[in-house]
C-alpha positions in Angstrom: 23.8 -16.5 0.8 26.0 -15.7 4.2 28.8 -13.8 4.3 31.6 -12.3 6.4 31.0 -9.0 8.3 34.0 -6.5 8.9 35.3 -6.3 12.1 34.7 -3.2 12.3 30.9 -3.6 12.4 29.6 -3.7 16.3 27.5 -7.1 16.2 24.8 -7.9 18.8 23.5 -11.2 19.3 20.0 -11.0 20.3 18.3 -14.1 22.4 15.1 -14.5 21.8 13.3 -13.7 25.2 15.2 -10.4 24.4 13.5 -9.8 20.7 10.2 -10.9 22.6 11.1 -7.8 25.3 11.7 -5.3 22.5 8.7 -6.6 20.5 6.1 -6.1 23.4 6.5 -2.2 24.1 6.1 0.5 21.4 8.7 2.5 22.7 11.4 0.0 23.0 11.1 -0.8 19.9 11.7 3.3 18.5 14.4 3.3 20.8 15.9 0.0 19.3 15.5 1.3 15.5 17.2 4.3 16.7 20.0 2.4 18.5 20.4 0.2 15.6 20.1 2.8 12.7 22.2 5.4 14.8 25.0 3.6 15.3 25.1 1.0 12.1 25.2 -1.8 14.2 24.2 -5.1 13.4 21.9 -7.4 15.4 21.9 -11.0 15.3 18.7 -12.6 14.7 19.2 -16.5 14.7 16.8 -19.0 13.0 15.9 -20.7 16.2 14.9 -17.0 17.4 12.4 -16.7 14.3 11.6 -20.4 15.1 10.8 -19.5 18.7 8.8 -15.9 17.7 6.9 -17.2 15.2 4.7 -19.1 18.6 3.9 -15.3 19.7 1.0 -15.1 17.8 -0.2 -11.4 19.3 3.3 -10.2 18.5 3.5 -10.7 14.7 2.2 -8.2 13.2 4.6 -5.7 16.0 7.5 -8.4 14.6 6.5 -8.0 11.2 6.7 -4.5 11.4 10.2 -4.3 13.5 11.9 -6.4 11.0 11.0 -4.2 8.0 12.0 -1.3 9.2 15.6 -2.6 10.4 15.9 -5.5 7.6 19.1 -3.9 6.5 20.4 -4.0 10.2 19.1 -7.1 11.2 21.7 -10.0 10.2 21.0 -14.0 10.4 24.1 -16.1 11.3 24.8 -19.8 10.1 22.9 -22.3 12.2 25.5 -23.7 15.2 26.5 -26.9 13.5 27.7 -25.1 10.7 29.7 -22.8 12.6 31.0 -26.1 14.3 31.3 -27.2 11.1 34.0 -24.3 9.8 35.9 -24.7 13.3 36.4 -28.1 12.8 37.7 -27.6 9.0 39.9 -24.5 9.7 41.3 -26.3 13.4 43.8 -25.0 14.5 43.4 -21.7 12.7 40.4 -20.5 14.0 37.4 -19.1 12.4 34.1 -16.9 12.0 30.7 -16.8 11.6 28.9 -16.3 8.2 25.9 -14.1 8.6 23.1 -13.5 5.6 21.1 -10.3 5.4 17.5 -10.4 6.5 16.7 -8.5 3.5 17.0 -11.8 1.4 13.9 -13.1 3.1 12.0 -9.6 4.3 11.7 -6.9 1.6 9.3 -4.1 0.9 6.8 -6.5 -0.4 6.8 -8.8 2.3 5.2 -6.8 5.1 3.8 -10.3 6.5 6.6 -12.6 6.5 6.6 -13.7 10.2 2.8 -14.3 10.3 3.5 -16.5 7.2 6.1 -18.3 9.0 3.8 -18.8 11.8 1.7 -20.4 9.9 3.8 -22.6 8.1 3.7 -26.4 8.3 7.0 -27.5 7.2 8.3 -24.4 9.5 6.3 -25.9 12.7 7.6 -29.5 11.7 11.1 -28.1 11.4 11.1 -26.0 15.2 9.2 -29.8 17.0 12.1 -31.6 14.9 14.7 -29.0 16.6 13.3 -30.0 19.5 13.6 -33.4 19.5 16.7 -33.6 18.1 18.1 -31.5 20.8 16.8 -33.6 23.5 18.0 -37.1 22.3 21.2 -35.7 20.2 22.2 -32.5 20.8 23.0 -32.5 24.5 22.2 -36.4 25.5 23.5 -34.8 29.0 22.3 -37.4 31.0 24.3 -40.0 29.4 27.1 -38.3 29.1 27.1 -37.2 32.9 27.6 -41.3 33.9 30.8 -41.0 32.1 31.8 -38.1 34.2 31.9 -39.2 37.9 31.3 -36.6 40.1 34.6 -35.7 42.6 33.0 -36.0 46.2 31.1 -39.2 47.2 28.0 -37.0 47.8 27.7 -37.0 43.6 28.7 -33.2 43.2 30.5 -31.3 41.1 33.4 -29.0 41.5 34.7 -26.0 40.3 37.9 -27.0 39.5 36.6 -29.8 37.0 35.0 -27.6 34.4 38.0 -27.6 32.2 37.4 -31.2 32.6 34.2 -31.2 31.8 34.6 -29.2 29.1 37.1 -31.2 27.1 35.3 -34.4 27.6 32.1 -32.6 26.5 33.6 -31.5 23.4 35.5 -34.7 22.7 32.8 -36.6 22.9 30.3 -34.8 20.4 33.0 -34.2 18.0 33.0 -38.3 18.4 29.4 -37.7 17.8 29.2 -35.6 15.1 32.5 -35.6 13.1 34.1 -38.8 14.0 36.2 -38.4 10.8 38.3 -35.6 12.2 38.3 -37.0 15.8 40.1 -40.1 14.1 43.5 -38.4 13.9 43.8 -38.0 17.6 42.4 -41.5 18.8 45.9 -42.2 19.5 47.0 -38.8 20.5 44.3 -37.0 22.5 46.2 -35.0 24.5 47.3 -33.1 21.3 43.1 -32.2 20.7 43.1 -28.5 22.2 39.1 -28.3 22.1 39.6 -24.2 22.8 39.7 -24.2 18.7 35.6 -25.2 18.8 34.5 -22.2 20.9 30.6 -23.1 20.1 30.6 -26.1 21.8 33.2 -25.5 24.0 31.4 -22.5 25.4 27.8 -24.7 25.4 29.7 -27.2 27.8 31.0 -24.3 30.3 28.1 -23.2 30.6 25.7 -26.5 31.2 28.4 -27.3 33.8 28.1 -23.9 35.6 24.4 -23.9 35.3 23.0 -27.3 36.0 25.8 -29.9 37.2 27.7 -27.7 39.9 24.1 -27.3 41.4 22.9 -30.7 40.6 20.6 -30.2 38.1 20.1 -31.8 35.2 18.7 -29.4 31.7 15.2 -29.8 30.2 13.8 -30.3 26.9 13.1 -26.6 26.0 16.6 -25.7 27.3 17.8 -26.9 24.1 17.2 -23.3 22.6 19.1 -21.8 24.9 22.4 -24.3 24.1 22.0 -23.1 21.1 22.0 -19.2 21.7 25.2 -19.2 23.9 26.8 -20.9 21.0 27.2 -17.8 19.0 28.5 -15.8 22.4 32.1 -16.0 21.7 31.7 -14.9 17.7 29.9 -11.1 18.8 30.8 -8.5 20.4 27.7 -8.1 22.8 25.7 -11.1 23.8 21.8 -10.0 25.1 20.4 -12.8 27.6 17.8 -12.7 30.4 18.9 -12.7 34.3 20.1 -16.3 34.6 21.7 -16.8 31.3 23.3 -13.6 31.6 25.0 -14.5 35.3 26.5 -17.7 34.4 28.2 -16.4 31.2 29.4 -13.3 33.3 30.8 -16.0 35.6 32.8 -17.7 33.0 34.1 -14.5 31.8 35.0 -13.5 35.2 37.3 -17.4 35.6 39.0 -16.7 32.4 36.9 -19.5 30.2 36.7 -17.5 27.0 34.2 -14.5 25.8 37.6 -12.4 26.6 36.0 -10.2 23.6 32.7 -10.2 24.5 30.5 -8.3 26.7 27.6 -9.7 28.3 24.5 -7.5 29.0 21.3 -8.4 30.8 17.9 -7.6 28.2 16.8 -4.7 30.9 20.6 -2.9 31.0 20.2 -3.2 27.3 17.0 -2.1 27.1 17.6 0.9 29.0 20.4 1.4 27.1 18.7 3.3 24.3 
């Protein structure tokens, strides 16, 4: 079951290179507990993280262990198309994310759950079919970039198109995905303020800030991290490594969004406690 979590709770969203940092030293993850426990906050721990962590096969009995002892602390949000999802149905109001406790699948008797899931078929079926999906729906960047010509004749990209880019983006896998709502504005879409689908919206700032404004195009495996900066306008803190963590400070700094949250490298964080 997922539910709402009072404002007032101090929510962390996790990446999963950071969970793999924490997981790897002893003493990062005593300091963690205490952070966590200390200060009641919540940390987010998404299902492509446990997806991702459950291919650290030396790590799982450290993960095992970690999530037991911060079950109650440890929160799993909805999955990124729901959250798209309940933007889409509450538009224009707004919305949040739903989170469900980690104690509904780690209890006192599960002291083993993660080498489990590492070991599970449907669960390895489930991560490839992630994958794939990701690659040939989720982003389908490369397509869409020939429907976005660039502004210079040298092919580039500027930074005064990323609003742009943006809309289009989201327009376009709204078209995608919920072509039922994009319906009503076929004939009006200049009334379609996409700021009201901040998951996608921010996924599109960011791929324009990190790949097409250099000229790069994303990878297969960078479908993961799409997903991740999803949840980056819904916490309060958002826990990346180096790169990830630069381009969404970027953003922040030109106005587009995360107004509310703060962005922290894993090693600021990690010193942190």
């Amino acid at each position: 079951m997922f539910f709402d979590i009072p404002k007032s709770i101090r929510k962390f969203y996790l990446d999963t290179c950071v969970w793999s940092d924490i997981v790897r030293s002893q003493a990062a993850r005593d300091g963690f507990t205490s952070y966590l426990i200390k200060n009641n906050y919540l940390a987010a721990l998404s299902q492509f993280t446990i997806l991702e962590l459950t291919r650290a096969k030396k790590h799982l009995k450290s993960l095992d262990s970690l999530f037991l002892e911060l079950r109650d602390y440890i929160w799993v949000p909805t999955l990124y198309d729901q959250v798209l999802e309940q933007e889409v149905n509450n538009y224009p109001a707004g919305c949040h994310v739903q989170w469900m406790p980690l104690t509904l699948l780690i209890d006192e008797n599960q002291r083993n759950v993660m080498s489990k899931f590492a070991h599970d078929k449907t669960l390895i079926e489930t991560r490839d079919d992630f994958l794939k999906f990701g690659y040939d729906s989720f982003m389908n960047l490369e397509l869409f970039k020939e429907n976005f010509p660039p502004e210079d004749n040298n092919g580039g990209y500027s930074t005064f198109q990323a609003q742009e880019f943006a809309w289009q983006n989201v327009y376009e896998y709204l078209g995608r995905h919920f072509p039922w709502f994009l319906s009503r504005y076929w004939d009006k879409t200049g009334n379609l303020d996409t700021q009201y689908f901040p998951s996608v919206q921010i996924r599109a700032l960011f791929l324009f800030y990190k790949y097409y404004i250099h000229g790069q195009s994303p990878e297969r495996s960078d479908f993961f991290d799409f997903a991740h900066v999803s949840y980056s306008p819904y916490v309060d803190v958002f826990v990346t490594e180096r790169n990830a963590s630069n381009v969404l400070r970027h953003l922040k700094s030109r106005g587009h969004m995360l107004e509310d949250t703060e962005i922290v490298h894993v090693t600021e964080f990690i010193k942190s406690f």
